[in-house]
C-alpha positions, 0 to 999 in steps of 0.5 A: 506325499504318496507311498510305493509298496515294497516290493516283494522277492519272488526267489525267496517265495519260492525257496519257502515253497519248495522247502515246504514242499520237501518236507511235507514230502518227506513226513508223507513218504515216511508215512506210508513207509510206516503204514506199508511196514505195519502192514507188512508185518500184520500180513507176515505174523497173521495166523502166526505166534509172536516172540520177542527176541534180542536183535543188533540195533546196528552192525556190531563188529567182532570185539565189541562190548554187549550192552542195552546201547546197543540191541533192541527187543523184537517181536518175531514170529516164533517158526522164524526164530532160532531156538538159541535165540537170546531172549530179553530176560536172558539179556542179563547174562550176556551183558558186559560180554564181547562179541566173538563174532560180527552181528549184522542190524537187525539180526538175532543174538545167539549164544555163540555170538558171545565170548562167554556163551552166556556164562560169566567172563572171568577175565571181565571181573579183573581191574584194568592193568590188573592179573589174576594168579592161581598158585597151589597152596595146602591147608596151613597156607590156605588158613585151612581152607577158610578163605574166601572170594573177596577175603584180604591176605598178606603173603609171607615168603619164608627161605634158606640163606644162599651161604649159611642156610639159615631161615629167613622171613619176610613180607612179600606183599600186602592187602592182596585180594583173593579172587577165587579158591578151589576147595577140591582137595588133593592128597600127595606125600611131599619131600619129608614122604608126609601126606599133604593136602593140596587147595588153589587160590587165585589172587588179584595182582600187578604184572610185577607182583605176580613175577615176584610171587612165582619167584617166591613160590619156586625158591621158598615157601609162601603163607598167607595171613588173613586180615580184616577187611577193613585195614588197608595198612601196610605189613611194615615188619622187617625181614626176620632170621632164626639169629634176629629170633633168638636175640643174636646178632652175627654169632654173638652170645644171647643178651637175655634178660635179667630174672629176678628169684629167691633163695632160702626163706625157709630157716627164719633167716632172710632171703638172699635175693639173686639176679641170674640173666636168663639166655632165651634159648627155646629148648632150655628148661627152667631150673628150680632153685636149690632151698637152704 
């Protein structure tokens, strides 16, 4: 029994030929791009001192974020290039920064394309959906000037009642973190015609809790308490008047405590032991007691 042979689809040759045909054309076109670029920049940089330089990998537009992503390094003849120019080493300065201005492919970064120009972006320090507040303290409210950038703070917010005046204290806000102080001092008189040195911290905090920092601020008196890094507690004390201080509670009389003294001794009959409930009242002297 006789066998045909299986006859072969010349179309599906001839697909394969060209698609080979196609590629090899391609990796030979890519080729001599390559080879007349190489030689272009040889001829171009031939008696010339090469610079590497920051360059935009690909259009960037105003806004964009500055990264490695993003820029490539260079090598251009040095007559060429800008005297701004951003070199490699110098790229870390500029990182992380926006673009204040479009940058087309393959050109140059230039200090004025960046936000910061090259200096640091206080702004880009801040959390996301975070605000950074700066309000004037003096030297008590400030810890005599020792707090530091990264330090953690509770703020106290002191005041007046609206009807009996009375001074009232109580935590505003706690475990605030204290981005930036201004150790340059200012001297002026305040109400009471004392002179008083004046400081600014810069404080990380919500919308909200600037809102009721600037309220604070302009109704009463703000202070701050140092804390250790390490506790993230809540300040959970309660509003305190000068009433609550001294033990009254709506005008009644101080309960004290009850002190315990001896009388006599001193003639070789027994001591007389008395209780007497000591008011705490901070301006009163102890009394000494009379001896029989």
């Amino acid at each position: 029994m006789a066998f045909s042979k299986p006859k072969i689809n010349t179309n599906w040759l001839l697909l394969g030929a060209a698609v080979l045909l196609g590629a090899g054309a391609v990796y030979l076109s890519n080729s001599l791009i390559q080879r007349r670029m190489s030689e272009l920049e040889a001829a171009a940089s031939k008696g010339h001192e090469l610079v590497d330089v920051v360059v935009a990998k690909r259009d960037l537009e105003r806004g964009e974020t500055l990264s490695s992503d993003v820029v490539a390094v260079r090598r251009v003849p040095k007559e060429f290039v800008h005297t701004s120019a951003v070199r490699p080493q110098e790229f870390d300065a500029f990182e992380r920064q926006r673009l204040a201005l479009p940058l087309r492919r393959g050109e140059p970064l230039l200090p004025a394309y960046a936000e910061g120009h090259g200096a640091g972006v206080f702004s880009a320090t801040l959390k996301k959906g975070l605000r950074a507040l700066t309000f004037e303290v003096d030297a008590v409210n400030s810890i005599s000037g020792m707090l530091r950038p990264g330090d953690r703070i509770d703020l106290i917010y002191s005041t007046r009642g609206a009807q009996n005046g009375e001074e009232m204290t109580m935590p505003l806000l706690s475990n605030v973190t204290v981005l930036a102080t201004d150790q340059t001092v200012t001297k002026r008189a305040d109400e009471n015609g004392k002179e008083r040195s004046f400081s600014t911290i810069t404080l990380e905090v919500s919308p909200l809790d600037a809102d009721r920092i600037i309220v604070a601020k302009a109704s009463g008196q703000i202070t701050a308490v140092l804390r250790h890094p390490d506790d993230g507690a809540t300040n959970g004390t309660h509003a305190l008047t000068t009433m609550s201080l001294l033990g009254r509670t709506n005008g009644a009389a101080p309960q004290g405590r009850l002190v315990e003294y001896i009388v006599g001794g001193s003639g070789g009959g027994p001591a007389e032991v008395q209780l007497a409930r000591l008011a705490p009242n901070l301006n009163a002297k102890p009394s000494t007691p009379a001896i029989h």
